[in-house]
C-alpha positions in Angstrom: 97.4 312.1 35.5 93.8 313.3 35.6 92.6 316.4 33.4 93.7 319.7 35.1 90.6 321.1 33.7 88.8 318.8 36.3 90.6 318.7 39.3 89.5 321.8 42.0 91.2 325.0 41.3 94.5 325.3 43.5 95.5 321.4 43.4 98.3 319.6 41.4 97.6 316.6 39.0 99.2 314.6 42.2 96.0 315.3 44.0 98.5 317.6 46.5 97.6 321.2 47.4 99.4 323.4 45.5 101.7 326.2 47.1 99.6 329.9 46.4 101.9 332.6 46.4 99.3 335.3 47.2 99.5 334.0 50.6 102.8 334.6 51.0 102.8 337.8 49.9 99.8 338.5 52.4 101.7 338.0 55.5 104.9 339.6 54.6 102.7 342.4 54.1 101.1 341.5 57.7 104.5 341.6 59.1 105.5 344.9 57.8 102.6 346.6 58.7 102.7 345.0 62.3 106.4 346.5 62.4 105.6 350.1 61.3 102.4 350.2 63.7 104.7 349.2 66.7 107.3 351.0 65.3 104.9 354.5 65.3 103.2 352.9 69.0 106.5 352.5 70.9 107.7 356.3 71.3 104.0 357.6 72.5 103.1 361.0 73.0 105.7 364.2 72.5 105.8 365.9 76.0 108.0 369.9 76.4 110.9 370.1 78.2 110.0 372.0 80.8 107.1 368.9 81.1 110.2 366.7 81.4 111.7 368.3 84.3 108.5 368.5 86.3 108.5 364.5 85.5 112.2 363.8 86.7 111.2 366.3 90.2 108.3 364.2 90.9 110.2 360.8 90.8 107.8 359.7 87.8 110.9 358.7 85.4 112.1 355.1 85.4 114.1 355.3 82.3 115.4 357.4 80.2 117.1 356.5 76.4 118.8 358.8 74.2 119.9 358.9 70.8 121.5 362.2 70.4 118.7 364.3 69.1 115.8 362.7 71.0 115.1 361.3 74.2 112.4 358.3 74.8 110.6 358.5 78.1 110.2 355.4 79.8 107.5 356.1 83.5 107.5 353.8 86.9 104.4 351.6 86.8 102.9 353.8 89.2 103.3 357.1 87.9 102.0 355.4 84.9 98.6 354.0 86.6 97.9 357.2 88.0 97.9 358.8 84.6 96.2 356.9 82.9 92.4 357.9 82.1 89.8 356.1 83.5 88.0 355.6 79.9 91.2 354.9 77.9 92.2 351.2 77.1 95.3 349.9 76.3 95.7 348.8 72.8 96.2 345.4 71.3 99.8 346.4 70.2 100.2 348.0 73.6 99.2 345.0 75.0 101.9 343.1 73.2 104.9 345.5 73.2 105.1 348.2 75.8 107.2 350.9 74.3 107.9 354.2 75.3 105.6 356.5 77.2 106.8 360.0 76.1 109.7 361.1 73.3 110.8 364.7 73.4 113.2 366.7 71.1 116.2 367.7 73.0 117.1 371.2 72.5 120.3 371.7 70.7 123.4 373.2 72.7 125.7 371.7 75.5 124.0 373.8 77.6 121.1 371.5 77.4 122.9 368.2 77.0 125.1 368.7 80.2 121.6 369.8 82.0 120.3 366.4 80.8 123.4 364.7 82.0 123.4 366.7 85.7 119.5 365.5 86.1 120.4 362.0 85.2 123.4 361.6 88.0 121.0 363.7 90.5 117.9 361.5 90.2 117.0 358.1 90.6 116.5 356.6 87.0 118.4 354.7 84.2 119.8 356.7 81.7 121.4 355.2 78.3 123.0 356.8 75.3 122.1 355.2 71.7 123.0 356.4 68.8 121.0 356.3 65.9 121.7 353.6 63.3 120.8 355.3 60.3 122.8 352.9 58.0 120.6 350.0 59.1 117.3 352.5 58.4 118.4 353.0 54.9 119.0 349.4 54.6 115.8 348.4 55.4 114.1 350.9 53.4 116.1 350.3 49.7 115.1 346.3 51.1 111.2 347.0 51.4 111.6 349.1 48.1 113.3 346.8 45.9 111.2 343.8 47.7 108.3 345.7 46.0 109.9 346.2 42.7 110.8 342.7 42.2 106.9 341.4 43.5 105.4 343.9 40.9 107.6 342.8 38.1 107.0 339.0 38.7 103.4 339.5 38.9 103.3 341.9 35.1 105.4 338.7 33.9 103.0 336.6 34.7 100.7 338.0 33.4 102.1 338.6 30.0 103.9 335.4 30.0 100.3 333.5 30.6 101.6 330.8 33.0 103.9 327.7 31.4 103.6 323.9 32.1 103.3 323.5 35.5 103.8 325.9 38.4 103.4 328.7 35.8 106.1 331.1 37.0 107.9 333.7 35.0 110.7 331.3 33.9 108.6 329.0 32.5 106.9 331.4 29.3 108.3 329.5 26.9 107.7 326.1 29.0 104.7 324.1 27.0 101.1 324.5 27.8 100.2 321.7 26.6 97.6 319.3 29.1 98.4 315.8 29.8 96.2 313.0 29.8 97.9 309.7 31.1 96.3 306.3 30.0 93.4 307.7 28.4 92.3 309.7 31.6 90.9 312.7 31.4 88.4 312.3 28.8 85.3 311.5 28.2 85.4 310.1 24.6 86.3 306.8 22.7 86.4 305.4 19.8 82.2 304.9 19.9 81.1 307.8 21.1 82.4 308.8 17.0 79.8 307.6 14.4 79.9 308.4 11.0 84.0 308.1 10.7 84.8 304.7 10.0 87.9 305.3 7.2 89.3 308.0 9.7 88.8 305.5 12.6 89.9 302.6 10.9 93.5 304.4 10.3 93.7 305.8 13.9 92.9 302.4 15.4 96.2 301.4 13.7 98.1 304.0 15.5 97.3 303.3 18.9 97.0 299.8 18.1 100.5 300.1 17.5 101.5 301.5 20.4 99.5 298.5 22.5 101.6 295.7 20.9 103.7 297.5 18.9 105.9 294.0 18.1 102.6 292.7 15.7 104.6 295.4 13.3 107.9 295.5 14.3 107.9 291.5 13.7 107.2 292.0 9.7 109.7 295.5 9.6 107.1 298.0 9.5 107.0 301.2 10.9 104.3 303.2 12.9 103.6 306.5 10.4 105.3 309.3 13.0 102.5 311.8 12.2 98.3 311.8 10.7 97.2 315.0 9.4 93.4 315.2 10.1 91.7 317.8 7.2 88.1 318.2 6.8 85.0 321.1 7.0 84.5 322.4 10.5 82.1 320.8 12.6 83.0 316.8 10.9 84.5 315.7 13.8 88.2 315.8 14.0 88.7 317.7 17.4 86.0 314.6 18.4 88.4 311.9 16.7 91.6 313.4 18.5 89.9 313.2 21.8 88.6 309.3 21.0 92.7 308.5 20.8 93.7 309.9 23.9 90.7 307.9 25.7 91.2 304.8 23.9 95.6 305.2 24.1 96.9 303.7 27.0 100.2 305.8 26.1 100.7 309.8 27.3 98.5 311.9 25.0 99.8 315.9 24.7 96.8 318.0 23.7 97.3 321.8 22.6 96.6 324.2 19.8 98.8 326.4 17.5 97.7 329.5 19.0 99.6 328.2 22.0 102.8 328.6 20.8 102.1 332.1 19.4 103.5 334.9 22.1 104.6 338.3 22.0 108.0 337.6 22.7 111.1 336.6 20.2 111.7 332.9 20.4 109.0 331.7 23.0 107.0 329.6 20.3 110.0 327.6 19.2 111.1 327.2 23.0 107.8 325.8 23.3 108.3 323.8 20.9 111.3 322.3 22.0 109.8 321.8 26.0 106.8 320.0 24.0 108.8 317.6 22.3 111.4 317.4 25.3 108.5 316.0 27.7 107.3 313.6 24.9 109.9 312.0 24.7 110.7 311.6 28.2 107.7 309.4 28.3 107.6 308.0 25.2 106.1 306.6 23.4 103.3 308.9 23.6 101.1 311.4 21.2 101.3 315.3 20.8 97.9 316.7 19.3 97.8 319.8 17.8 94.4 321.3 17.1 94.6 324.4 14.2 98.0 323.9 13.4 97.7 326.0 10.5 97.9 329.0 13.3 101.7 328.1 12.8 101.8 326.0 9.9 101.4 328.6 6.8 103.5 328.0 3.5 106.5 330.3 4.7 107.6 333.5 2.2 104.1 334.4 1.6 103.8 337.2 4.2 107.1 339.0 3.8 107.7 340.8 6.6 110.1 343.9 5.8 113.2 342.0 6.7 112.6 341.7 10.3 112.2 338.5 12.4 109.2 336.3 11.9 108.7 334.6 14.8 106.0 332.2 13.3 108.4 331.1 10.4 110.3 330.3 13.7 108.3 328.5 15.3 107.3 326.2 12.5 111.1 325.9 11.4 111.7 324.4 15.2 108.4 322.1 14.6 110.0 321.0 11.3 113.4 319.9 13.0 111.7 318.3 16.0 109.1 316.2 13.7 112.3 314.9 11.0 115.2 316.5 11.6 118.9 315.4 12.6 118.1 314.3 15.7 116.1 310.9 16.1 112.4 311.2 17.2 111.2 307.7 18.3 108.6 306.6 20.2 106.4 310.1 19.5 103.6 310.2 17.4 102.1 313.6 16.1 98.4 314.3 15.5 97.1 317.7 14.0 93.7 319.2 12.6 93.1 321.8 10.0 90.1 322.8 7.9 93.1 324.5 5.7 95.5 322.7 4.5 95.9 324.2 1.4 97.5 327.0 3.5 100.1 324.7 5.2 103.9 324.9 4.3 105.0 321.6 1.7 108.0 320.7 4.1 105.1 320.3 6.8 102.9 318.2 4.7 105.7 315.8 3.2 106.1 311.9 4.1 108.6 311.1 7.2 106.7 314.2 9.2 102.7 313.8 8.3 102.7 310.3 6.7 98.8 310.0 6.2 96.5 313.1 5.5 93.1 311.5 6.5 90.1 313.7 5.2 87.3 313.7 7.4 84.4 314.7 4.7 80.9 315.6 5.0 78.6 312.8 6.3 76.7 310.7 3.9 73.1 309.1 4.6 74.3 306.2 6.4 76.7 308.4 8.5 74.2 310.8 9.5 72.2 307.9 10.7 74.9 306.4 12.9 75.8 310.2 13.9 71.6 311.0 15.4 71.9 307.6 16.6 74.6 308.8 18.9 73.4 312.6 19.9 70.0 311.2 20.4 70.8 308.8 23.4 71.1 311.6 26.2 67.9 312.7 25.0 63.9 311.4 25.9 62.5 310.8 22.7 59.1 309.7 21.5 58.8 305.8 19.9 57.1 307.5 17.0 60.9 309.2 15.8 62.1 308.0 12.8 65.7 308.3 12.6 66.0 307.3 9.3 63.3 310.1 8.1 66.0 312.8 10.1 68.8 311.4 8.3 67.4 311.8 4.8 65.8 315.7 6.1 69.3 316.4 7.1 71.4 316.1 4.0 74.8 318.4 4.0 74.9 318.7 8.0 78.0 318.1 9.7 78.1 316.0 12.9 78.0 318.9 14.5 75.0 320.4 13.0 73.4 317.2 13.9 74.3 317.6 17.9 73.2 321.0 17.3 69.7 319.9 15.4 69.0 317.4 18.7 69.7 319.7 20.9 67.6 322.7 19.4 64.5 319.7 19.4 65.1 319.0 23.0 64.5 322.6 23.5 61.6 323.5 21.8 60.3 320.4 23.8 61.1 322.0 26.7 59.7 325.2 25.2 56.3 323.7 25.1 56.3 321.6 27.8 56.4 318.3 27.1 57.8 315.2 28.6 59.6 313.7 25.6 60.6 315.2 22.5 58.6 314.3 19.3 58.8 314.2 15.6 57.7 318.0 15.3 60.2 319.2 17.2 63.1 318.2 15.1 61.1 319.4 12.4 61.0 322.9 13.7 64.4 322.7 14.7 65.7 322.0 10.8 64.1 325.2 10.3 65.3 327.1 12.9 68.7 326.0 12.3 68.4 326.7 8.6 66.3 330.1 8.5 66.0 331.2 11.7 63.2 331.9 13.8 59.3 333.2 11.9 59.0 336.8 12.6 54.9 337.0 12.3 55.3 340.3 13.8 57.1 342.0 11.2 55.2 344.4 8.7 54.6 343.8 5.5 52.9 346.0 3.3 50.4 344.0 0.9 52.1 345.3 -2.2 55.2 343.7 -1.0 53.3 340.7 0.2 52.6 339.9 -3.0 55.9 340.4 -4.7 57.2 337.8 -2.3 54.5 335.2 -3.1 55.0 335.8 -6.9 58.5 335.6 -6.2 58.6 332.0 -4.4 55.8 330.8 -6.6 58.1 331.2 -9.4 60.8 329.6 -8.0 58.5 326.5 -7.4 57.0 326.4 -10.9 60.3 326.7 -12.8 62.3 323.7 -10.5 58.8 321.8 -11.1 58.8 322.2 -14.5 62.7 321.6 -15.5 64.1 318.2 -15.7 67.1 318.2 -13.6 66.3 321.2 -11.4 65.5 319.8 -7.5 62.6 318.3 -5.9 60.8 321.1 -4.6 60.0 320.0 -0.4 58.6 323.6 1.1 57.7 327.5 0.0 57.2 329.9 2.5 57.0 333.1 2.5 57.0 333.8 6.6 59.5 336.0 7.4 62.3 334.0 9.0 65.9 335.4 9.9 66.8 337.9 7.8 64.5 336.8 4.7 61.1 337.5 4.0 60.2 334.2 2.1 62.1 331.2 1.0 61.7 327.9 -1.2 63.7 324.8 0.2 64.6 322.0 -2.1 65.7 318.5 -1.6 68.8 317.3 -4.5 69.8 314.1 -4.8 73.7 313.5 -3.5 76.0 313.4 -7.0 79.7 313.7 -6.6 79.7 315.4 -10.2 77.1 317.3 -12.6 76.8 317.5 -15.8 76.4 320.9 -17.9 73.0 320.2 -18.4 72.3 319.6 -14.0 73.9 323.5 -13.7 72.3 324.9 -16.5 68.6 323.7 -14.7 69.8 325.0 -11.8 70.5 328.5 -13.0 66.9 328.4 -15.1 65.3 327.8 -11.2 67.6 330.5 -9.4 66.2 332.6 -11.4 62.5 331.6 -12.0 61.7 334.6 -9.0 62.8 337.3 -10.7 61.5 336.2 -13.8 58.3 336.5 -12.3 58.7 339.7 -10.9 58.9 340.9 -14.5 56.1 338.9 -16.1 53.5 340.0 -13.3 54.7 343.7 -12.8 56.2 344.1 -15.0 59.4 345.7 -12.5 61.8 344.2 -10.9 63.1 344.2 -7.6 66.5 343.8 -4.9 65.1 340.4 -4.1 67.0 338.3 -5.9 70.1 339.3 -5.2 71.3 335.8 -3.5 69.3 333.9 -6.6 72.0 336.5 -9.0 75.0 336.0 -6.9 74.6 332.3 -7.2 74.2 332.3 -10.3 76.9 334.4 -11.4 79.3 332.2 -9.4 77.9 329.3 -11.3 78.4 331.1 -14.6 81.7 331.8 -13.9 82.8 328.2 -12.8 81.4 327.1 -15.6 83.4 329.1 -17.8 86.5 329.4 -16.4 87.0 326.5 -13.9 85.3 323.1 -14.9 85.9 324.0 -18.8 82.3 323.3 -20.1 81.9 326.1 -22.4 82.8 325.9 -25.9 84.8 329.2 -26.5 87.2 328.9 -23.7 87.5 325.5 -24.4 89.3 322.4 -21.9 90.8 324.8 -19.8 90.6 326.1 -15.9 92.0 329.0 -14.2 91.2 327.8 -10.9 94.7 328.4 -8.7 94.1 325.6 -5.5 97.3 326.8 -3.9 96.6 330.0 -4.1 99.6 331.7 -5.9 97.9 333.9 -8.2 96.2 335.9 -5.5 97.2 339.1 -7.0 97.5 338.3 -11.0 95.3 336.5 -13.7 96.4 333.4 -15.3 94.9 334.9 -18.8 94.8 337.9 -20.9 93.1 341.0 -21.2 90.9 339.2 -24.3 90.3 335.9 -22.7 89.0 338.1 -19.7 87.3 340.1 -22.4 85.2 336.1 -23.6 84.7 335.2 -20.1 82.4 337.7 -19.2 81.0 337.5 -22.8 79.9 333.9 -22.2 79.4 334.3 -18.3 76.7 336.7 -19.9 75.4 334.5 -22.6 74.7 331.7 -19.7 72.9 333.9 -17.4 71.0 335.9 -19.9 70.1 332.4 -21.5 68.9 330.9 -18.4 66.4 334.6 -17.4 65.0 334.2 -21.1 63.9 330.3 -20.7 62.7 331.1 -17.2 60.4 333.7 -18.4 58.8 331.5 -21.5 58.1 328.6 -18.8 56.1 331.3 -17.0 54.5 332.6 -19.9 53.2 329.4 -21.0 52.0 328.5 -17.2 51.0 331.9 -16.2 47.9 330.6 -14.5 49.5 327.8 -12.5 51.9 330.6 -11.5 48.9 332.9 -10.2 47.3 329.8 -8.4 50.4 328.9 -6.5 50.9 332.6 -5.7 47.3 332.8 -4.4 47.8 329.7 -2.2 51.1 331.2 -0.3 49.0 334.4 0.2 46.3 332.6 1.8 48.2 329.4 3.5 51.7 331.1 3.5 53.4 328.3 3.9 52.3 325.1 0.9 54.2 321.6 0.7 54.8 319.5 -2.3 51.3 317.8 -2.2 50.1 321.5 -2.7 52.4 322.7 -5.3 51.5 318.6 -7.3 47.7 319.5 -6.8 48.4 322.9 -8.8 50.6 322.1 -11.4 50.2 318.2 -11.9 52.2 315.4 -11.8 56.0 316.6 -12.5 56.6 315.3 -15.9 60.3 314.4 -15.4 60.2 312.4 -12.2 62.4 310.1 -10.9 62.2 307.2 -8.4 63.1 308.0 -4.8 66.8 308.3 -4.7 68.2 306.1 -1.8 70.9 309.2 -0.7 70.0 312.6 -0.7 71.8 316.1 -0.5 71.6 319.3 0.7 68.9 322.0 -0.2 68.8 325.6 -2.0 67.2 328.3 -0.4 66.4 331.3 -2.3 65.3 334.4 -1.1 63.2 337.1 -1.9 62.7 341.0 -1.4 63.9 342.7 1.9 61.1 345.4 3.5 63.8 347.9 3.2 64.3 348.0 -0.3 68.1 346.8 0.5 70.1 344.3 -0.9 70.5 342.1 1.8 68.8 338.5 2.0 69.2 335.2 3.5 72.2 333.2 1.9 71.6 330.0 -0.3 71.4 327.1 2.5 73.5 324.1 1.9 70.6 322.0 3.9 67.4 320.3 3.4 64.6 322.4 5.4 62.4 319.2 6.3 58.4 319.4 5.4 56.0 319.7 8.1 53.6 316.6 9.0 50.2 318.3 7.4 49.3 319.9 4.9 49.5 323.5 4.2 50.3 323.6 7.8 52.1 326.5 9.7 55.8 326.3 11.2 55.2 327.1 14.9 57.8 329.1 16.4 
């Protein structure tokens, strides 16, 4: 079956026309309206009595039919042309149906009736006597009424009901909306269009290998896992991986998310539920995917709800039965994603429903390599691009940050009209990703010009001077985004850090406002992201990876999240906590502030070179300070940057955020960023 989503709007998955209701209820509406303008046409004009006598004298009537109250006049074709204006035209209906010519009301009294009667038997014309049908009148108006009740009420349940599997009719809300690719078509993705995934591959590979020659298993007794939990950061790739199995699986693949089975009405998720595992299995085997399933998954009895029915606790109770319950459940295999699974119920997570949990991680060097390799083939790129420079500039982006980096290059390209994209423009598009655009327009005072270059200067001489503090790459102090200046840093890739690594990085966060007080002598808002940092770092210190002497080898860190509401410690142990959060920090400011004191002049040269260059490079900061005395050969893997940020024009509290991502340095010297 080929992807509804790109088939023409109005056709099947068989390639037929669908039927379109609309239509139908456009000519029954013809229909009626054709009936009541003949209807209103057929009785023509209301003529006197008196004018009806004068008619019967002159020998104009042909016809006359009467109901009891009224008459309708029916004239001879003669009398008829000789009436008739010379300007008026019959109508189309008249044209069709000829009905009456005249009606009148017939006076009430026998008197009348029997003169009616006499005139009839005295002239030469057809008289007939019909009674009024009222009954059938009525009839047909409680039918047009009700007709119009029942088309109203469909089309409001359609609309709330959002259309089930299929025809998408009222009696199919709580049908499955899930889409159906058969034999991998439908997509555009495969296993090699992922790079950068090779674990989480590897174990998907085996699953629809399975289902391609599922007897190279059977044979030794093994059995396919029945369902692979994909959990990872946004933006890694696991919506990218799902879609990979259903173009490589030659089996049915079910795609849908957990919002899908959320509705407003009592028991439509789990029906949904039910439909989605009933068509499954009908073609079994096959594969269900179910993107955010943690929109149904949560750890049930966390949100009580007043006694009343919880129809998400429903719905995943039905999802728990169909995966392992009583009944059996061959042949389907079940494929979710979640960047929170520390959220989803245990009964969800246990063996026999998801029998792997595959964590799809951050990339690493090589994987980022493998991953531009991929985004950059749609795109017309110079010979002089290095992919293996962008890899290293790009530590801590996800694959999608990558697609996002290659796109954002192919546009500045554009932007500046070249033919092919060049090494420049990924540079600018690092920083645009990770600071936003420059904002050369916005006014600075020089006063405050200055507390931003002291600021960033002293971020730069305290990482410099510290030994496990990060290699300093740019400082700039162009307003960019929402900051007025920023210093970008490029950290080698450790999977743990010693106390000594966070206490260095603490002594740098702070190295700006350290400044501020050695040259002013005042401080500032400015370093509000540098303290908020840092206080988070205190504090994890302290009371999560146990590295401080007081507190000792313990951690109240809750990862399930049970102690949402209540401390795992007393009042005094809260009471030490912030006494040696304190210590830390206040330890750090003071060794910040004697490195400055003893290189006050390299401070005030680096300063002076960001107010004249505005933007200085490693090479710069090198030729100011010297050689860094702690350095350390190139590392082969590299990690994600710190930005720190400095004081906002309008004396607020709001700055840029630390940045998880290496802001890459520019191909000159104290060059510029172009916008």
């Amino acid at each position: 079956m080929e992807d509804k989503q790109n088939q023409p709007p109005g056709n099947k998955g068989d390639g037929k026309p669908s039927m379109n209701f609309y239509w139908i209820y456009a000519i029954i509406g013809v229909l009626l309206l054709g009936m009541l303008m003949m209807n209103s046409s057929q009785d023509g004009r209301e003529i006197q009595w008196s004018e009806f006598k004068s008619y019967i004298e002159g020998g104009k009537i042909k016809r006359l039919v009467f109901d009891g109250q009224r008459a309708s006049v029916y004239l001879k074709d003669s009398a008829r042309e000789s009436m008739r204006d010379d300007s008026e035209e019959p109508g189309l209906l008249k044209s069709v149906y000829q009905g009456a010519d005249y009606w009148l009301n017939v006076p009430a009294g026998d008197a009348y009736l029997q003169d009616l009667k006499t005139l009839s038997e005295s002239n030469d014309f057809d008289y007939v006597y019909e009674p009024v049908n009222e009954w059938g009148q009525q009839m047909f108006t409680y039918v047009i009424f009700f007709a119009l009740m029942i088309g109203v009420w469909v089309l409001i349940m359609r609309r709330l009901g959002g259309g089930g599997a299929g025809s998408g009719q009222i009696f199919n809300i709580g049908k499955s909306k899930a889409q159906l690719f058969e034999k991998g078509k439908g997509t555009d993705a495969n296993f090699e269009d992922v790079a950068g995934l090779d674990g989480a591959k590897e174990e998907l590979e085996e699953i629809v290998e399975f289902l391609k020659a599922p007897e190279k298993y059977t044979n030794l007794g093994a059995k396919i896992p029945k369902g692979a939990l994909l959990v990872g950061p946004p933006g890694t790739g696991k919506t990218l991986l799902a879609k990979a199995v259903a173009g490589e699986a030659q089996v049915p693949f079910f795609s849908l998310s957990g919002s899908d089975f959320v509705e407003m009405f009592v028991g439509v998720g789990a029906s949904r539920v039910r439909d989605l595992f009933k068509q499954a299995k009908e073609k079994a085997p096959a594969i269900i995917f179910i993107d955010e399933i943690d929109a149904i998954g949560r750890a049930r009895g966390k949100n009580a709800s007043m006694g009343s029915n919880d129809e998400r606790e429903n719905t995943l109770n039905q999802l728990l039965t169909e995966m392992d319950g009583f009944g059996t459940n061959s042949g389907v295999i079940i494929l979710a994603a979640t960047n929170r699974a520390d959220i989803l119920d245990k009964a969800l997570m246990r063996a026999g429903r998801f029998d792997r949990q595959i964590y799809v991680d951050m990339p690493d060097l090589t994987e980022r390599r493998a991953i531009f390799e991929v985004h950059l083939r749609p795109i017309k790129v110079d010979e002089s691009i290095d992919v293996e420079f962008l890899s290293r500039q790009t530590p801590g982006f996800s694959g999608a940050d990558i697609a996002n980096v290659c796109n954002e290059a192919a546009l500045f390209a554009a932007r500046k009209g070249r033919e092919k994209v060049v090494h420049q423009d990924f540079l600018d598009a690092v920083d645009r990703i990770i600071g936003g655009l420059e904002k050369r327009t916005k006014i600075i005072s020089e006063e405050e010009k200055r507390t931003i270059a002291f600021h960033e200067a002293g971020h730069a001489v305290v990482s410099w001077l510290v030994e496990f503090a990060s290699p300093l790459v740019k400082v700039s102090i162009v307003p960019r985004g929402q900051s007025l200046g920023a210093a970008w840093y490029l950290p080698e890739e450790r999977q743990i850090t010693t106390t000594e690594q966070m206490l260095d990085e603490m002594c740098a966060a702070l190295g700006g406002r350290a400044a501020e007080d050695l040259v002013f002598e005042k401080i500032s808002t400015g370093a509000l992201s540098d303290l908020e940092k840092v206080t988070k770092q205190a504090y994890a210190m302290v009371s999560v990876y146990g590295l401080n002497d007081r507190i000792g080898n313990r951690s109240y860190y809750d990862s399930q999240g049970d102690q949402m509401f209540t401390k795992p410690y007393s009042e005094e142990t809260s009471r030490i906590i912030d006494e040696e959060v304190g210590k830390l920090i206040e330890g750090a400011y003071l060794r910040a502030k004697e490195i400055l004191q003893k290189n006050s002049d390299k401070l005030s040269a680096l300063a002076d070179s960001l107010l004249k260059n505005e933007v200085i490079f490693r090479e710069d900061v090198e030729r100011i300070l010297g050689e860094r005395p702690f350095k350390k050969p190139e590392q082969p893997i590299v990690q994600a940057p710190k930005a720190n940020d400095v004081v906002p024009t309008n004396k607020t509290e709001e700055v840029i955020p630390s940045s998880d991502k290496t802001e890459s340095p520019a191909a000159e010297e104290n060059e510029t960023p172009s916008e």
